[in-house]
Each structure stands twice: as C-alpha cells, then as structure tokens.
N, C-alpha and C positions, 0 to 999 in steps of 0.2 A: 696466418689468420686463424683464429680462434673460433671452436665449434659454441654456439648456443648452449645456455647449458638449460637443467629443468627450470629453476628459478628465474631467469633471464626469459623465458618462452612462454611463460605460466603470469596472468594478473587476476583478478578478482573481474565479475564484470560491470561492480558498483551500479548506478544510478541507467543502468541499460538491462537490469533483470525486470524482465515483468511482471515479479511481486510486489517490485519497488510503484511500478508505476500501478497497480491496481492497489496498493495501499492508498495511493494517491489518490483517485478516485476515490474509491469507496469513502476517503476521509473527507473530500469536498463534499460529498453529498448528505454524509453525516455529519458536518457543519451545516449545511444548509437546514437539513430536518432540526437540528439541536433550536436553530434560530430562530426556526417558523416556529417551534414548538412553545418556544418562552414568549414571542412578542407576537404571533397573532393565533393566538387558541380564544375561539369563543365558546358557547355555552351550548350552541348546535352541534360544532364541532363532538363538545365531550358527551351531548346524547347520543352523538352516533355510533361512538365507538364503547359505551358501556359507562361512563365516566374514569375515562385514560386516555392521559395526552398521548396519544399515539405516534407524534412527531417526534418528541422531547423521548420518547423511550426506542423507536425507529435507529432515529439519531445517534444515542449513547450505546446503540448495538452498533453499529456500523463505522463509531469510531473505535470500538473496541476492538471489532474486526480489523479493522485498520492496520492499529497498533501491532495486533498481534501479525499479519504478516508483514512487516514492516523492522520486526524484532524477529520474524524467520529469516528475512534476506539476510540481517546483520548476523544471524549467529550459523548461519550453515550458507557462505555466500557461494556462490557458484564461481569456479575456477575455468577461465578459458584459455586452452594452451594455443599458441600461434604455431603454424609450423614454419620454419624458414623458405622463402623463397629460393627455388635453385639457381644459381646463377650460370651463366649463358656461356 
C-alpha cells in the first residue's frame, strides 16, 4: 500500500473559503443598491443626501469590493491539507 503523498492530501478549498461567500453577499446587496439607485431615486431622495444618488454610488462600491475579494480567493486560494485516517 502506498503512503499519500503532498499532492494527493493537499486541494484548494474553492467555493467553501469565506471570502468567496462574503464576496457573495456583499455583491447581492450591491445589486440591490445599484437597482434601487437607477429605477426608484426621487427628488427627496437627492435633497437629502446633497444631490447624490447615494444608492447608485453605495452600490458600485460594494460591487467593487466584491470583486476585489473575489479576485483575492482566486489569486492567493487557501490550501487544505487532509491528514490520513489511521487505520485499525
């Protein structure tokens, strides 16, 4: 029987690292603002914040953030090594 070797014991932990998923979020919600921001901005709205769609700019931060951790998991992904089970 043959020992495990690094390669064999070692994967990436893709779509299970929690950058992945807080890119996720963060990017629904900055969908969501992007969408409020274009189809219901009214004129109250832009008094109250100075005249600046505050959604529509929200938004386009928070998908940016997104992105960028999203492009951290891909380029520096976490490695999880397994250990073997000892057998009985």
């Amino acid at each position: 029987m043959s020992t495990p070797t690094k390669a064999d014991s070692a994967h990436k932990a893709g779509a299970f690292d929690i950058r992945t998923f807080i890119a996720l979020l963060i990017g629904i919600y900055g969908i969501v603002l992007i969408v409020m921001g274009v189809l219901s901005n009214s004129d109250t709205d832009m008094k109250k914040t100075g005249d600046l769609n505050i959604n529509l700019w929200a938004g386009i931060g928070m998908l940016v953030v997104a992105i960028l951790f999203q492009a951290w998991a891909m380029w520096r992904p976490i490695v999880v090594t397994e250990v073997p089970a000892e057998e009985d």
